[in-house]
PyMOL commands that place a pseudoatom at each C-alpha (Angstrom):
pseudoatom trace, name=CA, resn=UNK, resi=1, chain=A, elem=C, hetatm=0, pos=[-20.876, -11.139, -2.151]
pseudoatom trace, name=CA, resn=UNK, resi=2, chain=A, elem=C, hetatm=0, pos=[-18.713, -9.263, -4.223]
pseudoatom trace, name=CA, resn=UNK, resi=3, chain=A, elem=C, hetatm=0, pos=[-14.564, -8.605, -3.688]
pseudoatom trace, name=CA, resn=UNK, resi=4, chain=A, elem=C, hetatm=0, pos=[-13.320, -5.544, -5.624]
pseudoatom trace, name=CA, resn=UNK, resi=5, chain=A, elem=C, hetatm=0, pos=[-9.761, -5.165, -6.378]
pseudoatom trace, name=CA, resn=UNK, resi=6, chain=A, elem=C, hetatm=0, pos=[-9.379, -1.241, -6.495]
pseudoatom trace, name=CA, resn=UNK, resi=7, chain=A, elem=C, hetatm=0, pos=[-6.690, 0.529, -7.908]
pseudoatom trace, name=CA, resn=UNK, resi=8, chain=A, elem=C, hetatm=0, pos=[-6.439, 3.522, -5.778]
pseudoatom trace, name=CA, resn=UNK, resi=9, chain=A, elem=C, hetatm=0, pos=[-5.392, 6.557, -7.154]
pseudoatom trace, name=CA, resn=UNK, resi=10, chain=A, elem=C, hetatm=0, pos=[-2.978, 9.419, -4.924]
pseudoatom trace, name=CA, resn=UNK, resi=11, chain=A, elem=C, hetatm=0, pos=[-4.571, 11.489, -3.613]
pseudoatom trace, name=CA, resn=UNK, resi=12, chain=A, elem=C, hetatm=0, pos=[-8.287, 9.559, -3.237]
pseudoatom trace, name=CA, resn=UNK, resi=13, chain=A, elem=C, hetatm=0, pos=[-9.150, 9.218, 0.425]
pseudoatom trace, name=CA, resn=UNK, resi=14, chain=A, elem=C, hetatm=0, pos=[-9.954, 5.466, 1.645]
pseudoatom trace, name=CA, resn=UNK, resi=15, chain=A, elem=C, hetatm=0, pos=[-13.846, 6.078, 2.253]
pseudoatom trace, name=CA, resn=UNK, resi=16, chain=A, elem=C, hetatm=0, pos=[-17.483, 6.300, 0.714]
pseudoatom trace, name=CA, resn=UNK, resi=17, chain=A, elem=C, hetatm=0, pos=[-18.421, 9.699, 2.638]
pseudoatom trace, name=CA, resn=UNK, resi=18, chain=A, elem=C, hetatm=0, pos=[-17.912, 13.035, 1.177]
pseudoatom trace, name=CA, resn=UNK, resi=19, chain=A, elem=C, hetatm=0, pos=[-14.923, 14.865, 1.566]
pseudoatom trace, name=CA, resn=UNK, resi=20, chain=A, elem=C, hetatm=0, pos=[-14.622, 18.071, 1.139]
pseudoatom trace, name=CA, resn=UNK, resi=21, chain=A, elem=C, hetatm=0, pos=[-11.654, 19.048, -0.624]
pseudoatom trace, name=CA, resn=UNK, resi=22, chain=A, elem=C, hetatm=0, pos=[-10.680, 15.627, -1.689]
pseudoatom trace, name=CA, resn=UNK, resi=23, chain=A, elem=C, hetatm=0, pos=[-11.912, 12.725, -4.536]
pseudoatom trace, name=CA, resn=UNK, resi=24, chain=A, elem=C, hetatm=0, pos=[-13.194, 9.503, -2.341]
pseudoatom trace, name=CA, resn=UNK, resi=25, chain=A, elem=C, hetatm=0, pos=[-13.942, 5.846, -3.298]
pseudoatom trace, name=CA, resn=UNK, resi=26, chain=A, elem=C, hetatm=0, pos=[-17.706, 6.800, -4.276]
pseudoatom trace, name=CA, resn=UNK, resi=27, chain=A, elem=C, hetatm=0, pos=[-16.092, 8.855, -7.337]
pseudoatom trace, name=CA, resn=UNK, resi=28, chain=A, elem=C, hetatm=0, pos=[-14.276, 5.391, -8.718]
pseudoatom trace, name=CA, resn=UNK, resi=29, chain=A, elem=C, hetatm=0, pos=[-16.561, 2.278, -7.313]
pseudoatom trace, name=CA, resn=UNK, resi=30, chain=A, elem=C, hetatm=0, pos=[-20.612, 2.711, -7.848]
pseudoatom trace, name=CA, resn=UNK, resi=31, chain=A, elem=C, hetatm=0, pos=[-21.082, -0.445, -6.077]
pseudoatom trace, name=CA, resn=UNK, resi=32, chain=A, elem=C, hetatm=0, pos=[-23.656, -0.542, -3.496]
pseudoatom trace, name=CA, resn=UNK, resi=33, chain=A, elem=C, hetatm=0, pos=[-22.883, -2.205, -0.064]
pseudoatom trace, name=CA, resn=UNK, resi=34, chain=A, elem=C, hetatm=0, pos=[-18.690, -2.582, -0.197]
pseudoatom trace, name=CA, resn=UNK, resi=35, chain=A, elem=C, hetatm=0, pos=[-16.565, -1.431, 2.414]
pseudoatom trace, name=CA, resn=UNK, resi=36, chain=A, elem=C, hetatm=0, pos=[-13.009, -1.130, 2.518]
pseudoatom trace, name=CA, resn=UNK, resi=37, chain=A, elem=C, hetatm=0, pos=[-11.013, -3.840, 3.943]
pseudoatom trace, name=CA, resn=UNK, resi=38, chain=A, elem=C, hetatm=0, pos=[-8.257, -1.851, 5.322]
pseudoatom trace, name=CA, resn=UNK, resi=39, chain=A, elem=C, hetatm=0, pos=[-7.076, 1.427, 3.936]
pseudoatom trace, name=CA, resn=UNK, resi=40, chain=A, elem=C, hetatm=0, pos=[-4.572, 3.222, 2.470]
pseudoatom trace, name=CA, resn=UNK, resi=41, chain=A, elem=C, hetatm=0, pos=[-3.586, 6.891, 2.928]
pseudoatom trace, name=CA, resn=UNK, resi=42, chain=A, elem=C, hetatm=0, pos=[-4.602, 9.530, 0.790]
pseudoatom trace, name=CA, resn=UNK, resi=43, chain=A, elem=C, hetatm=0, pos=[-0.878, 10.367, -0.433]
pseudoatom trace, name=CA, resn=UNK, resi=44, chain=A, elem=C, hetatm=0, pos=[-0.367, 6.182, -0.953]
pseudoatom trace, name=CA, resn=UNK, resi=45, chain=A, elem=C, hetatm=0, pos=[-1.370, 4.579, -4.177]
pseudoatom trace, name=CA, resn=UNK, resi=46, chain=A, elem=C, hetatm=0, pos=[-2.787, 1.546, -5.347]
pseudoatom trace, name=CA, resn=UNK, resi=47, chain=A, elem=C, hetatm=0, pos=[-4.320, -1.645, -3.779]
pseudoatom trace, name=CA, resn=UNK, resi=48, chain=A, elem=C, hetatm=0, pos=[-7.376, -2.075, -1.833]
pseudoatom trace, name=CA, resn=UNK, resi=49, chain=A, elem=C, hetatm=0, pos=[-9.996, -4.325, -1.381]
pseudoatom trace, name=CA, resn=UNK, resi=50, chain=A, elem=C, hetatm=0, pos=[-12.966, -3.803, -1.148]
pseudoatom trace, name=CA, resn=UNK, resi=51, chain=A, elem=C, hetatm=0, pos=[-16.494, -6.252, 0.433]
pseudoatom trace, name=CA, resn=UNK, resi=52, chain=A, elem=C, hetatm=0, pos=[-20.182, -6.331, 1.331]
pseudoatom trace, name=CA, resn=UNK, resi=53, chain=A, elem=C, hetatm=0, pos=[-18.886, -9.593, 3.514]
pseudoatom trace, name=CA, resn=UNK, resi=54, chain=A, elem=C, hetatm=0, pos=[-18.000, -9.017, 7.215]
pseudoatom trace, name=CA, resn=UNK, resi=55, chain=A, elem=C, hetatm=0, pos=[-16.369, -12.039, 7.882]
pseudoatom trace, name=CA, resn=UNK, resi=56, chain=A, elem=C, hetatm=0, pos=[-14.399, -11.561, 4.538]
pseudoatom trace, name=CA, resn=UNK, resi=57, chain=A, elem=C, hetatm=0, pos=[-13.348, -8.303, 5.430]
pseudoatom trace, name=CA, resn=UNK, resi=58, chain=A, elem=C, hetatm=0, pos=[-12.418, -9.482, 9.238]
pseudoatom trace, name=CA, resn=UNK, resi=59, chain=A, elem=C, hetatm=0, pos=[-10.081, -12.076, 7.521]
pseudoatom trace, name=CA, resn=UNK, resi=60, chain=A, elem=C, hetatm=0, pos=[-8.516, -9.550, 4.932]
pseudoatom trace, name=CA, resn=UNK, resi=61, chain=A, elem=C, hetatm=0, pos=[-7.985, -6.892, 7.589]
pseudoatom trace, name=CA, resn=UNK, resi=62, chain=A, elem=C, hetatm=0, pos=[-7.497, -8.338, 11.069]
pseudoatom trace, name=CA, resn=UNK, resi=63, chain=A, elem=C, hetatm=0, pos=[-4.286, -7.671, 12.737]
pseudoatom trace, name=CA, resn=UNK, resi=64, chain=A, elem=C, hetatm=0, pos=[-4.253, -11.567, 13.862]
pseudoatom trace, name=CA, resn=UNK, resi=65, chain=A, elem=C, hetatm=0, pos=[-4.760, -12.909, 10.381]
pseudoatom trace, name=CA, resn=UNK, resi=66, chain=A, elem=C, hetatm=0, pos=[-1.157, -11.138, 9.726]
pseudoatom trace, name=CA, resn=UNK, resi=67, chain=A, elem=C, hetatm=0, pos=[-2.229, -11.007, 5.848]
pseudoatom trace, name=CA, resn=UNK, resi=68, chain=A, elem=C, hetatm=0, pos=[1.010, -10.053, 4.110]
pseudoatom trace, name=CA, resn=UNK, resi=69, chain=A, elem=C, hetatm=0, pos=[1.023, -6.740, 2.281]
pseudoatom trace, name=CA, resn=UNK, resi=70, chain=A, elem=C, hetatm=0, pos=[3.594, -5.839, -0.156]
pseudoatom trace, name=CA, resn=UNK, resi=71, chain=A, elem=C, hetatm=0, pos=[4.722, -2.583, -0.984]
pseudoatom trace, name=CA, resn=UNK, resi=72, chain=A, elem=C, hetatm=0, pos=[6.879, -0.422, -3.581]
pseudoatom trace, name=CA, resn=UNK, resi=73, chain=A, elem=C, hetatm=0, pos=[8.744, 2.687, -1.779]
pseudoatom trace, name=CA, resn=UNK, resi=74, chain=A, elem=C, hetatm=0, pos=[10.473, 5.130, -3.604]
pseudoatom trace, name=CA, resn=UNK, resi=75, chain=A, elem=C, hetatm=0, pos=[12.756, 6.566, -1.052]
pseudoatom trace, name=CA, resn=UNK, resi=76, chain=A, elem=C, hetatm=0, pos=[15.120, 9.497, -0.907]
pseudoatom trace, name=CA, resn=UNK, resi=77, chain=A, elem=C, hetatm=0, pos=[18.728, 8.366, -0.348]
pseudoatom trace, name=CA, resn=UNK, resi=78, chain=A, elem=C, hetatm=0, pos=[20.617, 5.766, -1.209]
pseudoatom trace, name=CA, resn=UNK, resi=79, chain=A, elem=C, hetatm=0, pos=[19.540, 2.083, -0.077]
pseudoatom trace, name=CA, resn=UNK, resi=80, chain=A, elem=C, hetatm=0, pos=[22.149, 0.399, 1.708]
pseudoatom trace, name=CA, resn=UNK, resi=81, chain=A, elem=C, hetatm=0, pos=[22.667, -2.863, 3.230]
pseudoatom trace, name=CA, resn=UNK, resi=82, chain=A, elem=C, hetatm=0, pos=[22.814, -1.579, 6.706]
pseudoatom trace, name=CA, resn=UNK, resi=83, chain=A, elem=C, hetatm=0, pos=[19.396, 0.197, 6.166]
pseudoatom trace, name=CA, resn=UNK, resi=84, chain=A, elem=C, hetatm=0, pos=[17.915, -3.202, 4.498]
pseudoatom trace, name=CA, resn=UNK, resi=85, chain=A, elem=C, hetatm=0, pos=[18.583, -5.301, 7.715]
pseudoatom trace, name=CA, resn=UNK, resi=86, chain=A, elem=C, hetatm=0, pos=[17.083, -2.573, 10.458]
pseudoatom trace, name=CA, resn=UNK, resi=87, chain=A, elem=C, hetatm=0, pos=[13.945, -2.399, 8.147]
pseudoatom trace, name=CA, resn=UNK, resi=88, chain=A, elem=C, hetatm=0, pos=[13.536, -6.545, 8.140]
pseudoatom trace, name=CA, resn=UNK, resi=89, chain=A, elem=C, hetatm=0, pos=[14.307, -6.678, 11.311]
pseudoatom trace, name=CA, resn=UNK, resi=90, chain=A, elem=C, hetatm=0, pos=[11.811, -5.718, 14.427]
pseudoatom trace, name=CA, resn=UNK, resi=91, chain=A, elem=C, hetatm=0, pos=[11.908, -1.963, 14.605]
pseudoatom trace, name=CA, resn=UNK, resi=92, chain=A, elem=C, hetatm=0, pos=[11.314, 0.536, 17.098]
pseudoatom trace, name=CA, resn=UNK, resi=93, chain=A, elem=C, hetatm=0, pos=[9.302, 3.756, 16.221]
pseudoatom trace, name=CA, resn=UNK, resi=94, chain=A, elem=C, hetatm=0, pos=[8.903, 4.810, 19.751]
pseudoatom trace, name=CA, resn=UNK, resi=95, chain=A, elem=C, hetatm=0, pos=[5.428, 3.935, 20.271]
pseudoatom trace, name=CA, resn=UNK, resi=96, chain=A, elem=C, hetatm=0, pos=[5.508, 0.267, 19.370]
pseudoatom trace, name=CA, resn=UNK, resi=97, chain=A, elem=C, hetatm=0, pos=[8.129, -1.905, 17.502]
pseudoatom trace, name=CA, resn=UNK, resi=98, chain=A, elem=C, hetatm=0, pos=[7.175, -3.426, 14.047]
pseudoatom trace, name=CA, resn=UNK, resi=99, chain=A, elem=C, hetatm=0, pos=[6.986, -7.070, 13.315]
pseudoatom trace, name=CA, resn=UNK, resi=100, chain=A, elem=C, hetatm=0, pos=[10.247, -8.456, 11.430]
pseudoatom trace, name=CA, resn=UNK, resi=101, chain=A, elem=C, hetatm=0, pos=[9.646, -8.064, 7.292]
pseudoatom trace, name=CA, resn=UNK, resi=102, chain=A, elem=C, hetatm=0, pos=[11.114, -8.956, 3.787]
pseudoatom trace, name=CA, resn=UNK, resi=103, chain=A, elem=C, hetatm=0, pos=[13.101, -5.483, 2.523]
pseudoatom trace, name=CA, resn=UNK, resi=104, chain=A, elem=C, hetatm=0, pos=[14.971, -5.400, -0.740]
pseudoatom trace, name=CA, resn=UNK, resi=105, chain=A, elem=C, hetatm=0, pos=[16.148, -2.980, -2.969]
pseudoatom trace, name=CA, resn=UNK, resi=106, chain=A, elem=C, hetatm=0, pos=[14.800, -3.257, -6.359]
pseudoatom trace, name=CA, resn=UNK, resi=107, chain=A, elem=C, hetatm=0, pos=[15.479, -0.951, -9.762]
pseudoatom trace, name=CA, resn=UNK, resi=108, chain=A, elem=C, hetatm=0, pos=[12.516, 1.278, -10.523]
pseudoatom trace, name=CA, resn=UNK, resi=109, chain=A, elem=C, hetatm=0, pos=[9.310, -0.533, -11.651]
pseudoatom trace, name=CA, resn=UNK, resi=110, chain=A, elem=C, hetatm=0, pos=[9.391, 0.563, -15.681]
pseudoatom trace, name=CA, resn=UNK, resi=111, chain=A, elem=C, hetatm=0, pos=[5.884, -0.793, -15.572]
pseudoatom trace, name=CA, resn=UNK, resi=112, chain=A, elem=C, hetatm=0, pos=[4.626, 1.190, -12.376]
pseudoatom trace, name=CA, resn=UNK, resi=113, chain=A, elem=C, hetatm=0, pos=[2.184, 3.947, -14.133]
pseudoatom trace, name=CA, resn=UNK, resi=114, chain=A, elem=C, hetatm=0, pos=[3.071, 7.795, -13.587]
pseudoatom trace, name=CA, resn=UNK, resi=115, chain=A, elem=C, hetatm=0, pos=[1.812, 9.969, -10.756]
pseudoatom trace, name=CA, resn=UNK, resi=116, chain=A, elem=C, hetatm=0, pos=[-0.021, 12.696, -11.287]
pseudoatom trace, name=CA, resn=UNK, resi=117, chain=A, elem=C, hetatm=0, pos=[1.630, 15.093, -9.637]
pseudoatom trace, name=CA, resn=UNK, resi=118, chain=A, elem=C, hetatm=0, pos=[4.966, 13.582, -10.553]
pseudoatom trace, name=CA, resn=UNK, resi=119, chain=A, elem=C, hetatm=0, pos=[7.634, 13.095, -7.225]
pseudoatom trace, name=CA, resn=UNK, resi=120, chain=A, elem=C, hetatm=0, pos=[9.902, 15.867, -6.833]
pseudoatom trace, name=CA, resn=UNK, resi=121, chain=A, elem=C, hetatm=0, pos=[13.897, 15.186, -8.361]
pseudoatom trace, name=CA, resn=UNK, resi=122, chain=A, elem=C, hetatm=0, pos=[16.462, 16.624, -6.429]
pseudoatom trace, name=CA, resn=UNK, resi=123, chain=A, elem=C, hetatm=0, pos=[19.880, 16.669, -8.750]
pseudoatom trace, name=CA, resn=UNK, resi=124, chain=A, elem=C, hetatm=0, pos=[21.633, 16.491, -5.722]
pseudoatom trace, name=CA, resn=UNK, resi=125, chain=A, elem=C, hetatm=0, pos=[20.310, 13.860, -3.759]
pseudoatom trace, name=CA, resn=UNK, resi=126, chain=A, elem=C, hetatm=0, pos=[19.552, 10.034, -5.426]
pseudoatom trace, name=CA, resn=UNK, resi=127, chain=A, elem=C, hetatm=0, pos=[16.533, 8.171, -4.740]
pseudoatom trace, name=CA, resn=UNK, resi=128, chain=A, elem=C, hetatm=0, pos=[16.043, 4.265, -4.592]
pseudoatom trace, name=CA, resn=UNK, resi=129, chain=A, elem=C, hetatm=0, pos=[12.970, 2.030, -4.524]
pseudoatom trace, name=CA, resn=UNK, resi=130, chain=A, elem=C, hetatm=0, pos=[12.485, -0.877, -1.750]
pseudoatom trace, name=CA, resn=UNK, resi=131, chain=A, elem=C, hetatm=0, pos=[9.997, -3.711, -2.023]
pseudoatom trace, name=CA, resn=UNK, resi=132, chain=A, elem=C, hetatm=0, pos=[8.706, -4.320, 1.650]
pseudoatom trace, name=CA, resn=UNK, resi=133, chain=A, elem=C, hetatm=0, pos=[6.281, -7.193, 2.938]
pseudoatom trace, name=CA, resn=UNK, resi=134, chain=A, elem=C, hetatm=0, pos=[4.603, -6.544, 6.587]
pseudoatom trace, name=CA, resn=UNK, resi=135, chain=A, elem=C, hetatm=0, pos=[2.107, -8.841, 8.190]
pseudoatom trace, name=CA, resn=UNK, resi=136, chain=A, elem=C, hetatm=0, pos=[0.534, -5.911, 10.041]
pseudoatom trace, name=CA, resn=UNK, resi=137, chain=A, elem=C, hetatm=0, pos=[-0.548, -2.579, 9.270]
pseudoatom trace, name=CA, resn=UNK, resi=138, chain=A, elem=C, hetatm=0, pos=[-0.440, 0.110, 11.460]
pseudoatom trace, name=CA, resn=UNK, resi=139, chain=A, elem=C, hetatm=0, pos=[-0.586, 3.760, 10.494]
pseudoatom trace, name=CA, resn=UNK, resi=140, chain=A, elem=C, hetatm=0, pos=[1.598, 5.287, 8.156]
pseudoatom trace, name=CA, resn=UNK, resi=141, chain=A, elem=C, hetatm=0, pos=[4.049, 2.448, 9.433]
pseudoatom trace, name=CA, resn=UNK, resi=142, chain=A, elem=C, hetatm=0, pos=[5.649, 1.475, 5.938]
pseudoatom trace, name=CA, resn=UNK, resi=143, chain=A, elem=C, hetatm=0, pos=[6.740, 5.744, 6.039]
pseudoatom trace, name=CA, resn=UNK, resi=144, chain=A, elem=C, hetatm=0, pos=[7.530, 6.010, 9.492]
pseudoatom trace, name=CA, resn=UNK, resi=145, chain=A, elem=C, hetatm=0, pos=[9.881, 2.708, 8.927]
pseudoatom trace, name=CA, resn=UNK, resi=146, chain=A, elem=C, hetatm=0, pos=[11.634, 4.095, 6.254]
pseudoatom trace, name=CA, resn=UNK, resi=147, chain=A, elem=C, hetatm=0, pos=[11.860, 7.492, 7.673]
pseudoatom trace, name=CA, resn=UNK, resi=148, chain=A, elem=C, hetatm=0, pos=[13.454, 5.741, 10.785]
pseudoatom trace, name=CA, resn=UNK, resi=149, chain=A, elem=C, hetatm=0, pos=[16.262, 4.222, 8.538]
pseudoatom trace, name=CA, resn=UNK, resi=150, chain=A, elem=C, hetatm=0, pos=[16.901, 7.452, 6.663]
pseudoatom trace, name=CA, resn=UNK, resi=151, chain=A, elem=C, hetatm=0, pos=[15.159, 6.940, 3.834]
pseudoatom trace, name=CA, resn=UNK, resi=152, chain=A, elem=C, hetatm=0, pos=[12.302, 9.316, 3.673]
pseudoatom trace, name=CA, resn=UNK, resi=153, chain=A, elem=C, hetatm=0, pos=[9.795, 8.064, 1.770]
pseudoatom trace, name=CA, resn=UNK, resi=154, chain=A, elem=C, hetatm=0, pos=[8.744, 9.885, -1.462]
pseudoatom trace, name=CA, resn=UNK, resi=155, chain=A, elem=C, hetatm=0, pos=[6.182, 7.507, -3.255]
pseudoatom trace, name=CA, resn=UNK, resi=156, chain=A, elem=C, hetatm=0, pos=[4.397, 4.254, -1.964]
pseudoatom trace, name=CA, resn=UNK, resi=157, chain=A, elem=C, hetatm=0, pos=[2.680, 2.017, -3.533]
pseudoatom trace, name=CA, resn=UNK, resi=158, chain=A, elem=C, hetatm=0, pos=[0.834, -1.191, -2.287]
pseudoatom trace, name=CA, resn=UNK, resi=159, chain=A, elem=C, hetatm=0, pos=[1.033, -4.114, -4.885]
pseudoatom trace, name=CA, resn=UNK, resi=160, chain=A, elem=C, hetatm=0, pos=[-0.177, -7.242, -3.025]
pseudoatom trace, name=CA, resn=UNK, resi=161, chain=A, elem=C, hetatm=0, pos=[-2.316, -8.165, -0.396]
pseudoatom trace, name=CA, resn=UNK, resi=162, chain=A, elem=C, hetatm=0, pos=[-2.161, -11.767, -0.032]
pseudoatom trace, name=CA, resn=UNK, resi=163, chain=A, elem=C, hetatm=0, pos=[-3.047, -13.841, -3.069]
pseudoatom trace, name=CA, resn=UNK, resi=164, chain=A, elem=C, hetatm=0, pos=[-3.871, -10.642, -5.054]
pseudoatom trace, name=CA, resn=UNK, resi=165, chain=A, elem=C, hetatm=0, pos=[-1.415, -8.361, -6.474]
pseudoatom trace, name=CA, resn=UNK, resi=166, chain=A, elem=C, hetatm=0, pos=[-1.814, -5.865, -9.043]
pseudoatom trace, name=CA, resn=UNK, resi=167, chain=A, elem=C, hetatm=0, pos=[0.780, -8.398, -11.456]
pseudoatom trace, name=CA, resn=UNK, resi=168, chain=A, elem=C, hetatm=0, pos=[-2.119, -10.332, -11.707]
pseudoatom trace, name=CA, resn=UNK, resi=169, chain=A, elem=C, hetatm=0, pos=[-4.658, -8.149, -11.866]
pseudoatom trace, name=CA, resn=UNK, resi=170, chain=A, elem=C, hetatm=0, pos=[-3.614, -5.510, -14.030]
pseudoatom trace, name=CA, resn=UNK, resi=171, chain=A, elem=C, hetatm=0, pos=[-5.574, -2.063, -13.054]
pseudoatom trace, name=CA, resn=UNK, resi=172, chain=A, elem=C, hetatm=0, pos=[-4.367, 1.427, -14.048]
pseudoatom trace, name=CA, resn=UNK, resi=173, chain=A, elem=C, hetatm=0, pos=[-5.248, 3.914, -11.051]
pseudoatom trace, name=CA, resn=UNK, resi=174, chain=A, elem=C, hetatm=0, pos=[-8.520, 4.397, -10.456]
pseudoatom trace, name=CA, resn=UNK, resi=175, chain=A, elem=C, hetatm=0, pos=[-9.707, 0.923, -12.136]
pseudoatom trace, name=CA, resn=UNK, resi=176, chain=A, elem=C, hetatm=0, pos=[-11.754, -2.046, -10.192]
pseudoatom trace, name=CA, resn=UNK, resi=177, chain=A, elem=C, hetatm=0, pos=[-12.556, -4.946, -11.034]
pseudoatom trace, name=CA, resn=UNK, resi=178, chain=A, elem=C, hetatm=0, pos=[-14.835, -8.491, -9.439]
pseudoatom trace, name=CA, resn=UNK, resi=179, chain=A, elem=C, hetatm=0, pos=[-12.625, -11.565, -8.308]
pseudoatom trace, name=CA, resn=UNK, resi=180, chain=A, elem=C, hetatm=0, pos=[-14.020, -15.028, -6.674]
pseudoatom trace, name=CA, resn=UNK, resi=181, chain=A, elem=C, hetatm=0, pos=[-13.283, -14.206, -3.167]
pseudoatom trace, name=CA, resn=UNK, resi=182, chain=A, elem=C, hetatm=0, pos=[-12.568, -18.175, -2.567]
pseudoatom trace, name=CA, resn=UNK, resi=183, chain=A, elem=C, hetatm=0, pos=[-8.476, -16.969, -3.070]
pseudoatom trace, name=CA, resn=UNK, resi=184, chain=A, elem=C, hetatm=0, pos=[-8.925, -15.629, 0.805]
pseudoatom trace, name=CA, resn=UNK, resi=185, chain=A, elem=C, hetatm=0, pos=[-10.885, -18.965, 2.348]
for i in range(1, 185): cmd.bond("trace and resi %d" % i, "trace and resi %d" % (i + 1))
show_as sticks, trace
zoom trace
């Protein structure tokens, strides 16, 4: 029963199946039987697992589990405190209100790999990076939280999801590799 660390790459969409305009998981991982557990948007980078184990997946992706996931957000605008404590604490988005998180403003990853295409630069307006951790996962949620504190989010990038992180397991986009999935039991 193989677990796959993937290093997903913008732009690649979180499934096996064809698309038709964009790359998939089939053009990085030529492993038979692995699903994702959980996904990750086409225009988000970097970790997913991957499992041919149902009950392993269930425990990696359940809402219930509340698995922590940590991501990297470059965000346009300048990071302020105020913005900091409406992201960690519970926040409405209209249609449901997040879970209280860990939010902090970090400097720029200098080890974080380029993206291909690079983020825009506006001269005018600075950008900032965030490091979030959520115990739930809802759609575009990381985006829509930032975009709810004014910070628009240009880049995001997930690093962790619990005991494995991308630190540890260093993958360029685009790169897998096997781990003992004992870490998650």
């Amino acid at each position: 029963m193989p677990l796959i660390l993937f290093n997903k790459p913008f732009q690649v969409m979180c499934q096996f199946s064809p698309h038709p305009s964009r790359p998939t998981l089939a053009d990085h991982i030529d492993v038979p039987g692995v699903y994702p557990a959980g996904r990750l948007d086409a225009d988000s980078e970097g970790l997913v697992l991957l499992t041919d184990d149902g009950r392993l997946q269930h425990d990696i992706s359940h809402p219930l589990k509340k698995l922590a996931k940590t991501y990297l957000a470059q965000v346009e605008g300048t990071v302020t405190e105020s913005a900091l404590a409406r992201l960690r604490a519970p926040l409405d988005l209209g249609d449901f209100t997040t879970l209280p998180c860990q939010a902090v403003r970090i400097e720029a990853p200098a080890w974080l790999w380029p993206r291909t295409p690079p983020i825009r630069q506006r001269a005018d307006i600075p950008a900032g990076w965030l490091a979030l951790t959520l115990t739930e996962g809802k759609n575009r949620q990381v985006r829509r939280m930032t975009a709810a504190v004014g910070l628009p989010t240009l880049r995001l990038v997930r690093i962790a999801i619990g005991p494995y992180a991308l630190a540890s397991h260093p993958l360029l986009p685009g790169e897998w590799q096997e781990v003992s999935p004992l870490e998650m039991r």
